[in-house]
Short mmCIF file of the C-alpha atoms (twelve columns), coordinates in Angstrom:
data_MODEL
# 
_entry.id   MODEL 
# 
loop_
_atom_site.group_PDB 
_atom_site.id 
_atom_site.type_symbol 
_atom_site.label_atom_id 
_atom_site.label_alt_id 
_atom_site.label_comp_id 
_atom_site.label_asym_id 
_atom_site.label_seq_id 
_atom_site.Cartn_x 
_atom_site.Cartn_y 
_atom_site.Cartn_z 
_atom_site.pdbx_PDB_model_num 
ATOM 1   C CA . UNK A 1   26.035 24.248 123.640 1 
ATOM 2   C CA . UNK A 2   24.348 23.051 126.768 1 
ATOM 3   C CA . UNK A 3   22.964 26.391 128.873 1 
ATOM 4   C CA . UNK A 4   19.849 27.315 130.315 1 
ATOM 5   C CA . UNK A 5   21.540 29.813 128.903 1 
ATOM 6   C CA . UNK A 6   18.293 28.638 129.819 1 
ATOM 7   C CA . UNK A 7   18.459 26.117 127.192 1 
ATOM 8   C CA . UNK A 8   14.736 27.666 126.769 1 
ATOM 9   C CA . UNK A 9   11.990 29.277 124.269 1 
ATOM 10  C CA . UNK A 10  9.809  28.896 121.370 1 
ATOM 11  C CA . UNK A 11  9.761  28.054 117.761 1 
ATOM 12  C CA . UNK A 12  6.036  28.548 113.954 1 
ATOM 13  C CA . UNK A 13  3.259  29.991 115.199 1 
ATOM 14  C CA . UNK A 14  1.517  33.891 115.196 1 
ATOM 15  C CA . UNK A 15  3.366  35.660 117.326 1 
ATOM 16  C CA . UNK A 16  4.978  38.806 117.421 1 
ATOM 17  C CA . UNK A 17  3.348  39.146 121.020 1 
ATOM 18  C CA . UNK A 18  4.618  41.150 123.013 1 
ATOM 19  C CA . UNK A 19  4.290  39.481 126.465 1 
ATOM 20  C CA . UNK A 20  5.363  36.253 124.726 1 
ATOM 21  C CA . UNK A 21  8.978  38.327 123.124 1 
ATOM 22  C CA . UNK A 22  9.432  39.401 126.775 1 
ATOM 23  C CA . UNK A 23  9.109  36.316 128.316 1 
ATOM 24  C CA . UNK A 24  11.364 34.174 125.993 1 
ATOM 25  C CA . UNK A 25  14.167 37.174 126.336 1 
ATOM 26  C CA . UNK A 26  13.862 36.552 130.077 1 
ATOM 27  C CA . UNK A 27  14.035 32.723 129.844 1 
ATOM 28  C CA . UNK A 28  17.361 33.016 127.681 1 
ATOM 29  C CA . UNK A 29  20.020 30.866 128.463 1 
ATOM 30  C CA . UNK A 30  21.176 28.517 126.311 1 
ATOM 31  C CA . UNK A 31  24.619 27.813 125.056 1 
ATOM 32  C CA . UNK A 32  26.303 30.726 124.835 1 
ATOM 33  C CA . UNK A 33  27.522 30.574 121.551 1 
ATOM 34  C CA . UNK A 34  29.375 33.598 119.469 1 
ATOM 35  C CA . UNK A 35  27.324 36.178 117.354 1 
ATOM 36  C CA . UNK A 36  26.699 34.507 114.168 1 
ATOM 37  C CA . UNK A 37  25.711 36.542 110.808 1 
ATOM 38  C CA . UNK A 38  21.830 36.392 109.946 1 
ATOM 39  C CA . UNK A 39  22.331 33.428 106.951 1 
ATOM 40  C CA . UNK A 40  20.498 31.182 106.096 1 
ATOM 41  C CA . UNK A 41  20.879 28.381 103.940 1 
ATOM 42  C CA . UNK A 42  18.674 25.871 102.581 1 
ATOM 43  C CA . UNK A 43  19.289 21.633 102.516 1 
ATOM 44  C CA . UNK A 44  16.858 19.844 100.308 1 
ATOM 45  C CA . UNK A 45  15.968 16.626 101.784 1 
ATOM 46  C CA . UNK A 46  17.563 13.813 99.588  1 
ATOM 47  C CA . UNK A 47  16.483 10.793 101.440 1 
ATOM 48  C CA . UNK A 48  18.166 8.280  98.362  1 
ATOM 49  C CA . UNK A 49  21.264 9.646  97.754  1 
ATOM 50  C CA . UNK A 50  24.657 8.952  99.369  1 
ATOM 51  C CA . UNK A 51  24.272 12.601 101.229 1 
ATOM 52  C CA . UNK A 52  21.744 13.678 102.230 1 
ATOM 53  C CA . UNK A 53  21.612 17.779 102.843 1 
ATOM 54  C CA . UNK A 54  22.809 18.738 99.396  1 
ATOM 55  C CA . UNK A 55  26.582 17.798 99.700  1 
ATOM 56  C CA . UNK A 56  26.277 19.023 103.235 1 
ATOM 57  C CA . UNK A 57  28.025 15.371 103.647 1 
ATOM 58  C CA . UNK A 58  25.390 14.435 106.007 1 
ATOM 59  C CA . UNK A 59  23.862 10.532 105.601 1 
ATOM 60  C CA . UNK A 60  21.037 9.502  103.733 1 
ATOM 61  C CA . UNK A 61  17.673 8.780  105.557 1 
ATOM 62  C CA . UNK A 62  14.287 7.641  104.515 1 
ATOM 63  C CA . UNK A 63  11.478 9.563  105.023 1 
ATOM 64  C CA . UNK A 64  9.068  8.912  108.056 1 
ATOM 65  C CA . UNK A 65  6.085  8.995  106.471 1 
ATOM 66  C CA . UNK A 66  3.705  8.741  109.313 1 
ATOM 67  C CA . UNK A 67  5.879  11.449 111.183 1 
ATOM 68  C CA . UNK A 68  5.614  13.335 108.015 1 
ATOM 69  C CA . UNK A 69  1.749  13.501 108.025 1 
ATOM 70  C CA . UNK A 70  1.961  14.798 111.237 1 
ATOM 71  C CA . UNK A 71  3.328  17.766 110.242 1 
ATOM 72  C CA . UNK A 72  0.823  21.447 111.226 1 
ATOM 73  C CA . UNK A 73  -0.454 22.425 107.876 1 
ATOM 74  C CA . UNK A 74  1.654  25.381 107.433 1 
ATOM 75  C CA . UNK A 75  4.681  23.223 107.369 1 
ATOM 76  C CA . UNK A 76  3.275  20.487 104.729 1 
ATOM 77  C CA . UNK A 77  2.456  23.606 102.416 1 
ATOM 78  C CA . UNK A 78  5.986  24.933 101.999 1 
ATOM 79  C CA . UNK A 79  7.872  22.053 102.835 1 
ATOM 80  C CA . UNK A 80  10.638 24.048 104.803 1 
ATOM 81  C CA . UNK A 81  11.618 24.011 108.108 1 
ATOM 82  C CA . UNK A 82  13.944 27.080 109.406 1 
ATOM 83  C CA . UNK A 83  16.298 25.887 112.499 1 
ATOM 84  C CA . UNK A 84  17.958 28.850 113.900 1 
ATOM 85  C CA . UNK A 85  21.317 27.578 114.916 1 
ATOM 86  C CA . UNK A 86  24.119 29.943 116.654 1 
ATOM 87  C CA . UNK A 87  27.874 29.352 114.628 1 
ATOM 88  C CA . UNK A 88  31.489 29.531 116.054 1 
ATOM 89  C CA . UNK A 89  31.653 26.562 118.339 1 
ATOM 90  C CA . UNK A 90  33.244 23.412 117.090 1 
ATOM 91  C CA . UNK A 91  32.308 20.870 116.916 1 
ATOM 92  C CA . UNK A 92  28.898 21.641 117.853 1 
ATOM 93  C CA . UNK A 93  27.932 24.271 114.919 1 
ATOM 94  C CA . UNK A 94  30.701 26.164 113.023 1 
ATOM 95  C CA . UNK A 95  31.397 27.343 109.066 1 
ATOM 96  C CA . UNK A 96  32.889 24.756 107.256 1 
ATOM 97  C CA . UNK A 97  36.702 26.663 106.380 1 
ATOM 98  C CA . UNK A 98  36.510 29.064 103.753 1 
ATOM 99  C CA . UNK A 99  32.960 29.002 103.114 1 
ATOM 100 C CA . UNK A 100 29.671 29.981 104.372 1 
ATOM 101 C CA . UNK A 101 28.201 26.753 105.291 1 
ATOM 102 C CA . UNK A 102 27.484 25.534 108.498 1 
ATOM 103 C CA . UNK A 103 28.711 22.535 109.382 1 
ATOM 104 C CA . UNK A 104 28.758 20.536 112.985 1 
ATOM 105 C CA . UNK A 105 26.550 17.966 114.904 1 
ATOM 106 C CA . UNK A 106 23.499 20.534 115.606 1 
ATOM 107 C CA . UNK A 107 23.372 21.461 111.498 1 
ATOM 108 C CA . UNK A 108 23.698 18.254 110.623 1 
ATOM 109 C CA . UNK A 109 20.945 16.846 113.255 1 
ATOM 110 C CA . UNK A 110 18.384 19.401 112.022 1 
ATOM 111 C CA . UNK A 111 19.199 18.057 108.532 1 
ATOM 112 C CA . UNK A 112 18.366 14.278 109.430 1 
ATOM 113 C CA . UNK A 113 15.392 15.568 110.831 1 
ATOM 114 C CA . UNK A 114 14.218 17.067 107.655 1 
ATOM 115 C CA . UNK A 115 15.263 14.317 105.613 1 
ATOM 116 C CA . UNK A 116 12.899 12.188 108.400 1 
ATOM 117 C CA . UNK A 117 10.037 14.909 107.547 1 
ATOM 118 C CA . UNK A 118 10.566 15.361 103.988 1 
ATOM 119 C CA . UNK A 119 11.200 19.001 104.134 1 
ATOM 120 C CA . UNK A 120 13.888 21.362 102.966 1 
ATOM 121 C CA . UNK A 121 15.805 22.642 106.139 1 
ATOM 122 C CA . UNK A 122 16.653 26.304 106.155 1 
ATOM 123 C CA . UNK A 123 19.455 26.943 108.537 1 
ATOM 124 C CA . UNK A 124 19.172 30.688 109.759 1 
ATOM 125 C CA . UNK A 125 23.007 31.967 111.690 1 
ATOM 126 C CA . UNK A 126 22.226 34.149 114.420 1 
ATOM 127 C CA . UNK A 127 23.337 35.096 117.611 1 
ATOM 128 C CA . UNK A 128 21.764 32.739 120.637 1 
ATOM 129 C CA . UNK A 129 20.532 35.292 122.183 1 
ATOM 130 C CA . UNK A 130 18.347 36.162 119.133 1 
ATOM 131 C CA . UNK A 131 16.817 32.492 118.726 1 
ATOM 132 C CA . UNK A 132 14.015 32.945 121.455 1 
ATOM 133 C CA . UNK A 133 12.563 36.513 120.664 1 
ATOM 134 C CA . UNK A 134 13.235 35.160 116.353 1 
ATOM 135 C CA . UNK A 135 10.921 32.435 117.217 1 
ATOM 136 C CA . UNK A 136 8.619  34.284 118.994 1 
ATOM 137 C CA . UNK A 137 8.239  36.690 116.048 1 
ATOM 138 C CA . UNK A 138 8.150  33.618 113.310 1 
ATOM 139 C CA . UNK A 139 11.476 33.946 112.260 1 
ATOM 140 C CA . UNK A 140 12.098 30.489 113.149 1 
ATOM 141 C CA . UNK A 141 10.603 27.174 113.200 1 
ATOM 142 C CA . UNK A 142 12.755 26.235 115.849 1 
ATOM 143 C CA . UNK A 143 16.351 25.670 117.280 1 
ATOM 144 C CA . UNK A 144 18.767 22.375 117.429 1 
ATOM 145 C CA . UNK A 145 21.057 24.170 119.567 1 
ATOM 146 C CA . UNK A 146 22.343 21.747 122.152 1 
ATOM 147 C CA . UNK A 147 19.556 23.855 124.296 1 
ATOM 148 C CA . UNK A 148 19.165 22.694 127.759 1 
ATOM 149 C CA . UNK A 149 15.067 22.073 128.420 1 
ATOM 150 C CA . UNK A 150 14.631 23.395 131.885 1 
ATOM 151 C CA . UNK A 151 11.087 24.068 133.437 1 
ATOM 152 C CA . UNK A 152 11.189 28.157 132.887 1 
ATOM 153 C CA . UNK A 153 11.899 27.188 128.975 1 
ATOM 154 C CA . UNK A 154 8.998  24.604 128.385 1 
ATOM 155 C CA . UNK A 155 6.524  27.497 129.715 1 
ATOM 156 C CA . UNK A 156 7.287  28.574 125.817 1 
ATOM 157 C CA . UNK A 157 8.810  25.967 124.410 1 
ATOM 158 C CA . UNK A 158 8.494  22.298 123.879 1 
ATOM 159 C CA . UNK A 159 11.603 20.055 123.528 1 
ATOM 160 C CA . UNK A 160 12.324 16.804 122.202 1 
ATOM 161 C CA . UNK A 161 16.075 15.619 123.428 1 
ATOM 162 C CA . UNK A 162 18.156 14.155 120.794 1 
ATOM 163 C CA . UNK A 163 21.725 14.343 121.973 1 
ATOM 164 C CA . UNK A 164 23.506 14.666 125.677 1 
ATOM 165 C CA . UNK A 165 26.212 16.831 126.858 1 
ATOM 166 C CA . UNK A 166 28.216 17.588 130.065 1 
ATOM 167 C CA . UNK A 167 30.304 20.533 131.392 1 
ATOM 168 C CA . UNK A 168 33.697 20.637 130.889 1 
ATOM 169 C CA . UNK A 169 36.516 22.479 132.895 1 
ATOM 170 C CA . UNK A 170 39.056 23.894 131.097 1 
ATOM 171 C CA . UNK A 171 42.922 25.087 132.847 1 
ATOM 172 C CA . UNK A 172 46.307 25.560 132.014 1 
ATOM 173 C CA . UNK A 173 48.604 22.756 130.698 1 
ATOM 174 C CA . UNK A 174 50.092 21.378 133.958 1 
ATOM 175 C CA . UNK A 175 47.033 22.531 136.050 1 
ATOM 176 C CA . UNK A 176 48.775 25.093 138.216 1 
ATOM 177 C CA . UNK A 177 46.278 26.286 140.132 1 
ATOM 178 C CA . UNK A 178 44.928 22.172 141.063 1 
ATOM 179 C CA . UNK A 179 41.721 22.389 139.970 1 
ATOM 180 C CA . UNK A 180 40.360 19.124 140.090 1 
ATOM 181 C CA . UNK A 181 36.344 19.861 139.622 1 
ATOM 182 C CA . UNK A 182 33.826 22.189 139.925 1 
ATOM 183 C CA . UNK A 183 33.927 22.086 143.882 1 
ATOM 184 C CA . UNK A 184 36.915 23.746 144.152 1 
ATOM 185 C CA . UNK A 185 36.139 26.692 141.857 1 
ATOM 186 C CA . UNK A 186 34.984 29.368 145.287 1 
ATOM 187 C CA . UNK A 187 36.979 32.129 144.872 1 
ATOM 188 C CA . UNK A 188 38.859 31.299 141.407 1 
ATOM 189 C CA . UNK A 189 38.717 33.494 138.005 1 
ATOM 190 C CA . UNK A 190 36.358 31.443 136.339 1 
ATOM 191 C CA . UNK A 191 35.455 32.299 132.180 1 
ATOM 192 C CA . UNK A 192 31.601 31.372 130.964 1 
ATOM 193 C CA . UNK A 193 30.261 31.997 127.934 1 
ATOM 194 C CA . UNK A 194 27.658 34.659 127.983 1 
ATOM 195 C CA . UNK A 195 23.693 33.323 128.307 1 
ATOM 196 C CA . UNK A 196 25.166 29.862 128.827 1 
ATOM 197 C CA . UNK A 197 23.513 27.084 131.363 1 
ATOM 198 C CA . UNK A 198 26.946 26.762 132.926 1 
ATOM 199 C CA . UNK A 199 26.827 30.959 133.822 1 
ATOM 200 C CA . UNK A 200 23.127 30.983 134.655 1 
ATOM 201 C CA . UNK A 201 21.923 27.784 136.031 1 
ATOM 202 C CA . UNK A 202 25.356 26.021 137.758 1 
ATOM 203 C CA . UNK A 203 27.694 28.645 138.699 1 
ATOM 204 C CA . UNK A 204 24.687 30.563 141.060 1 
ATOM 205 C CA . UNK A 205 24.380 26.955 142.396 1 
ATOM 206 C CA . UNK A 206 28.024 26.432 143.041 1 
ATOM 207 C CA . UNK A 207 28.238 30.648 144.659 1 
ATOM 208 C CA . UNK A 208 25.553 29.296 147.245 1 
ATOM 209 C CA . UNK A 209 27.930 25.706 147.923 1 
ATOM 210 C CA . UNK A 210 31.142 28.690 148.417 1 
ATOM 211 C CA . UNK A 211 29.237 30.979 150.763 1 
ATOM 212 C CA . UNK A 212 27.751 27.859 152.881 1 
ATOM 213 C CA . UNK A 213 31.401 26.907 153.273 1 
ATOM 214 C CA . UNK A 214 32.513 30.192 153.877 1 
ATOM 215 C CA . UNK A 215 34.396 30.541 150.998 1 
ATOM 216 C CA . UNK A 216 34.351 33.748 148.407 1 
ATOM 217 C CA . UNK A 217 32.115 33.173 145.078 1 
ATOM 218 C CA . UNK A 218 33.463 32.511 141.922 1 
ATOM 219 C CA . UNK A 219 34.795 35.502 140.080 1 
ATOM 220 C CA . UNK A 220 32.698 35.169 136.794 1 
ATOM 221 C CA . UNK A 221 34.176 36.383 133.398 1 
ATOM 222 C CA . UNK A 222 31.561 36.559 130.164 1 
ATOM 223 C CA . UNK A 223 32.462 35.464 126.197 1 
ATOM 224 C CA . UNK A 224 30.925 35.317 123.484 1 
ATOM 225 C CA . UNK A 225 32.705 32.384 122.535 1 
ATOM 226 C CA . UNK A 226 34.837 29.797 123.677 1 
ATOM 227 C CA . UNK A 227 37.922 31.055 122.342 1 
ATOM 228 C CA . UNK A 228 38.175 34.589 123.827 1 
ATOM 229 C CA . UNK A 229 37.682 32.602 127.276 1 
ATOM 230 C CA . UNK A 230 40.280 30.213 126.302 1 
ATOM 231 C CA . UNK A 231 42.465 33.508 125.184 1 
ATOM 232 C CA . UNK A 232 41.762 34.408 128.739 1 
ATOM 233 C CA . UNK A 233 42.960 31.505 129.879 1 
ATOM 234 C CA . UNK A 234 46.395 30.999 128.259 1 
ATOM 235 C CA . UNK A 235 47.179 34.472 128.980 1 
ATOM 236 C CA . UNK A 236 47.145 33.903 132.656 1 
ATOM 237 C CA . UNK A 237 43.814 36.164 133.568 1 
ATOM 238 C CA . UNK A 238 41.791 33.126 134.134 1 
ATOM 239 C CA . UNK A 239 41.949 30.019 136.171 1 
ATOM 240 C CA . UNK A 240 39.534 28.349 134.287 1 
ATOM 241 C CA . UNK A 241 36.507 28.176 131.981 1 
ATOM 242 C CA . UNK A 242 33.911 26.190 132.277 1 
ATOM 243 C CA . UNK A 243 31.348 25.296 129.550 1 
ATOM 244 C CA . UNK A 244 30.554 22.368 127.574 1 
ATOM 245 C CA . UNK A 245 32.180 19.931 127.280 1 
ATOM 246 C CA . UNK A 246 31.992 18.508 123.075 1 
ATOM 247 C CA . UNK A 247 33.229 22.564 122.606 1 
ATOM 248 C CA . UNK A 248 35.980 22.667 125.456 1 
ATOM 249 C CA . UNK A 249 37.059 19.046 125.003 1 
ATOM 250 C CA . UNK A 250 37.603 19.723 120.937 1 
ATOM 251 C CA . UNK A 251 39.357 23.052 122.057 1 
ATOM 252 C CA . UNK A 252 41.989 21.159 124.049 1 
ATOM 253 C CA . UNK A 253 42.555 18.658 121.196 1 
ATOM 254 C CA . UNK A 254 43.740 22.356 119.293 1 
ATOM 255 C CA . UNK A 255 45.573 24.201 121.285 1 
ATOM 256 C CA . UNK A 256 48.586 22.418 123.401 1 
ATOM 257 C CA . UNK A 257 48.481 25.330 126.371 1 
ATOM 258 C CA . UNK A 258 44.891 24.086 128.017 1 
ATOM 259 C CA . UNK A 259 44.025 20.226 129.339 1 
ATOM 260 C CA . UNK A 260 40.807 19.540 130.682 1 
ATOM 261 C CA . UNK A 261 40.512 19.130 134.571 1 
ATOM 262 C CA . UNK A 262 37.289 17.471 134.970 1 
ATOM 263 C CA . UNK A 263 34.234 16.551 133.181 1 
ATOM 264 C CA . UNK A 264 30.832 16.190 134.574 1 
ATOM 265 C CA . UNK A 265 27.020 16.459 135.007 1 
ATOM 266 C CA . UNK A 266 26.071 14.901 131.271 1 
ATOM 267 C CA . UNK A 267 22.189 15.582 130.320 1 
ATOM 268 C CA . UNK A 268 20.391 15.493 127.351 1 
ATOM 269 C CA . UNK A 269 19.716 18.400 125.030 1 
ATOM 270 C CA . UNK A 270 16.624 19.303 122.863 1 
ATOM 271 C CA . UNK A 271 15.150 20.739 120.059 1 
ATOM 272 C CA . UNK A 272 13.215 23.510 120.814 1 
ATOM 273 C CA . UNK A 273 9.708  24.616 119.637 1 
ATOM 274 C CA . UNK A 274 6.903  27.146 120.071 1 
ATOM 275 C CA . UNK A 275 4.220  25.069 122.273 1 
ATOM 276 C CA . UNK A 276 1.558  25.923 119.930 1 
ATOM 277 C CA . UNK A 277 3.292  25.582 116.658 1 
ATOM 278 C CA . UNK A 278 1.658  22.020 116.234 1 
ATOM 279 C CA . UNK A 279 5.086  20.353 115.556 1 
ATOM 280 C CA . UNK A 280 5.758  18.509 118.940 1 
ATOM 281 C CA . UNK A 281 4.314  15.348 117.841 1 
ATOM 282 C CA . UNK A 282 5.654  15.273 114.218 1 
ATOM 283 C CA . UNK A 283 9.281  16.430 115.525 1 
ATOM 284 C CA . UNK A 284 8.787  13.480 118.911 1 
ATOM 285 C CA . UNK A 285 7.788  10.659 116.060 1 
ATOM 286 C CA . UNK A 286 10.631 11.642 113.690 1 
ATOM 287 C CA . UNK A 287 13.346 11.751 116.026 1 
ATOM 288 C CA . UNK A 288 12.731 9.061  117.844 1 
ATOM 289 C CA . UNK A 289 13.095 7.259  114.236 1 
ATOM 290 C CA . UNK A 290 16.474 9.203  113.705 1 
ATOM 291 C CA . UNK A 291 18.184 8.056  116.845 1 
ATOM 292 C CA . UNK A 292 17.954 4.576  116.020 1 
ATOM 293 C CA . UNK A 293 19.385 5.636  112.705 1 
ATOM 294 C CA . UNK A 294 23.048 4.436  111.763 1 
ATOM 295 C CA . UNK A 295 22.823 7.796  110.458 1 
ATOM 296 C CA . UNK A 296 22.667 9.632  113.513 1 
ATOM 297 C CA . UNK A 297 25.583 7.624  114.801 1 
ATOM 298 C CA . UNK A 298 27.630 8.211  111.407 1 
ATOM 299 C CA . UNK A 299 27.174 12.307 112.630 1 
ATOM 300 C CA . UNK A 300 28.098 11.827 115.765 1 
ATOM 301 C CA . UNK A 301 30.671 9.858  114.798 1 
ATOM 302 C CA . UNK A 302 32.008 12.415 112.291 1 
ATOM 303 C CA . UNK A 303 32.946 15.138 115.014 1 
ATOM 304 C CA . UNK A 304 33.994 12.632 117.154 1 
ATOM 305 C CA . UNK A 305 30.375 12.764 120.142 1 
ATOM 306 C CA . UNK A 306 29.527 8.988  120.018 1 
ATOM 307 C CA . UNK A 307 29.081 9.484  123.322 1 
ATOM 308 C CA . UNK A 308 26.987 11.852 122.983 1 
ATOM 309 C CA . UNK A 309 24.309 9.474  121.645 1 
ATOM 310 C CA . UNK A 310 20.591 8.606  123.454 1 
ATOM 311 C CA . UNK A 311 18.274 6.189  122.813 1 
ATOM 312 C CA . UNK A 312 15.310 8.012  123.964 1 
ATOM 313 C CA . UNK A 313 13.740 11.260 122.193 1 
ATOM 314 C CA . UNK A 314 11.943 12.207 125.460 1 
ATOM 315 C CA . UNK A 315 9.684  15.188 125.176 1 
ATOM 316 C CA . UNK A 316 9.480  17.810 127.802 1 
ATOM 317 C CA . UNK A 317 12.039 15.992 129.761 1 
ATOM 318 C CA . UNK A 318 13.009 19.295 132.402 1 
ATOM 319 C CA . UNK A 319 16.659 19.046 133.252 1 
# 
C-alpha cells in the first residue's frame, strides 16, 4: 500500500536507540494497512524447483550469486531474512483463505528476493505502524510493503523500488455525488486508511488547493483497512475513499455497490532498509536481477498488477 504513510523507516542493524525509535515513529506513513497478528513464517529458498517459497506457489529463481556475496555478514551467517509485511489488503498482502499464510504481490516479492539471495525469508505479520520502530529495535530486516520512499523516510531508511502504484478513488455505483478526480474532493466525506501516503502526504496537499480556491477542506475519515472505509462508503456516510489503487481497484472487482472514479499519480514503491544494515547494495544488485525475471512478471501477473511492473530498481529514488 502506497503511503508516506510516509512510505518511510529502517530495517538489521543495533538499534534499540532511542532517538532512532522516535524518529522512525514520526516518519510513519506508509500504506495504511489493517492490524495484522505478530506471525511469522519462514520460505526456504528453492531456486530449482517449480515453486519456489515452499509451496508458497511463487516461481522458481536462480540464485544471484554475486548479489549473494554481497550480503553484511550477519545475514550470510543465518541465512534468513525477516520482511515485516502488514496483512488484510488484497491483492497486495493478505492470508491465503482458511489458513495462516500470507499470500499477495509484497509476500511473494520478498520471496523472489530471497530466492535471488539464497536465504530463507521469514515473513513477520504486524501492524504498519509497528514496521518502523520493529526495525529500529532488530525485529526486522526490512519491509516490502508497497512503502512510498519519500525524503523524511530515507533519513532512516534506504529503498530500492521494485513495483509502482497509483491512488485510486473509490464512490458509489452510479457516482452520485460526480466525483470525477481528486480535484473535486474540497469539502466531500472522504475515507483514508490510517498512516497511509494518501492521508498524510496528498490529502494536506489537496486541503491547501480547497482553501486557495476558497473551498472547505476535505472531511477526512481514518481505517484500518480498506474495507471498513468501503463499509463507510456503501452505507452512505462517505463520498469516497481514496487509497491505492491495486487494493481499491481489486475491491471494486468484489463488491458490485462501489466503481472507481478516477485513477492517478502512479510512482514506484520500495523495499525498505535500515541505512546502516549493510544490505543496500546486496538488496539494489538482486532486484535489479529479479525485475528482469519472467518470474517477477508471473507474480504480478498472478494478482492481476502487470502494470504494476518497472524496469529500474532505483535506489533512494525520493517520491
Amino acid at each position: 500500500m502506497k503511503t508516506p504513510t510516509a512510505h518511510s523507516p529502517v530495517k538489521r542493524i543495533q538499534r534499540g536507540i532511542p532517538a532512532v525509535i522516535a524518529t522512525a515513529a514520526l516518519l510513519l506513513a506508509a500504506t495504511a494497512c489493517a492490524p495484522g497478528t505478530a506471525t511469522s513464517q519462514s520460505t526456504p529458498s528453492t531456486p530449482s524447483g517449480d515453486s519456489g517459497g515452499s509451496g508458497t506457489g511463487v516461481p522458481a529463481l536462480a540464485v544471484n550469486d554475486a548479489a549473494a556475496q554481497l550480503l553484511p555478514e550477519s545475514i550470510k551467517s543465518t541465512k534468513v531474512l525477516r520482511v515485516a509485511i502488514p496483512t488484510n489488503e488484497p491483492p497486495t498482502q493478505f492470508y491465503r483463505e482458511g489458513t495462516q499464510e500470507m499470500t499477495g504481490t509484497n509476500p511473494d516479492i520478498a520471496r523472489l528476493l530471497g530466492e535471488a539471495l539464497g536465504v530463507k525469508v521469514e515473513i513477520q505479520v504486524a501492524n504498519f505502524d509497528s514496521i518502523i520502530p520493529g526495525i529500529a529495535a532488530g525485529r526486522y530486516d526490512m519491509t516490502v510493503s508497497s512503502m512510498t520512499p519519500t525524503e523524511k523516510r530515507m533519513e532512516v531508511l534506504d529503498f530500492v523500488d521494485y513495483m509502482q502504484m497509483g491512488n485510486s478513488i473509490a464512490v458509489a455505483k452510479g457516482n452520485p455525488q460526480g466525483i470525477t478526480d481528486q480535484h473535486v474532493l474540497c469539502g466531500r466525506k472522504v475515507g483514508l486508511l490510517t498512516g497511509s501516503y494518501q492521508l498524510t502526504v496528498n490529502v494536506p496537499e489537496y486541503d491547501k488547493a480547497c482553501t486557495a480556491a476558497g473551498k472547505d477542506t476535505i472531511q477526512r475519515s481514518e481505517f484500518q483497512d480498506t474495507r471498513q472505509a468501503i463499509s463507510a462508503l456503501s452505507s452512505g456516510r462517505l463520498d469516497a475513499v481514496l487509497a491505492d489503487s491495486p487494493i481499491l481497484n481489486f475491491a471494486a472487482t468484489q463488491n458490485p455497490q462501489i466503481e472507481i472514479a478516477a485513477k492517478y499519480d502512479f510512482t514506484p514503491v520500495g523495499v525498505g532498509m535500515p541505512k546502516d544494515s549493510g544490505l543496500i547494495k546486496a538488496v539494489s544488485a538482486a532486484l535489479s536481477g529479479v525485475i528482469k525475471s519472467d518470474s517477477y512478471l508471473k507474480v504480478l501477473g498472478k494478482y492481476g498488477l502487470e502494470s504494476s511492473a518497472i524496469t529500474d530498481a532505483r535506489v533512494n529514488f525520493a517520491q
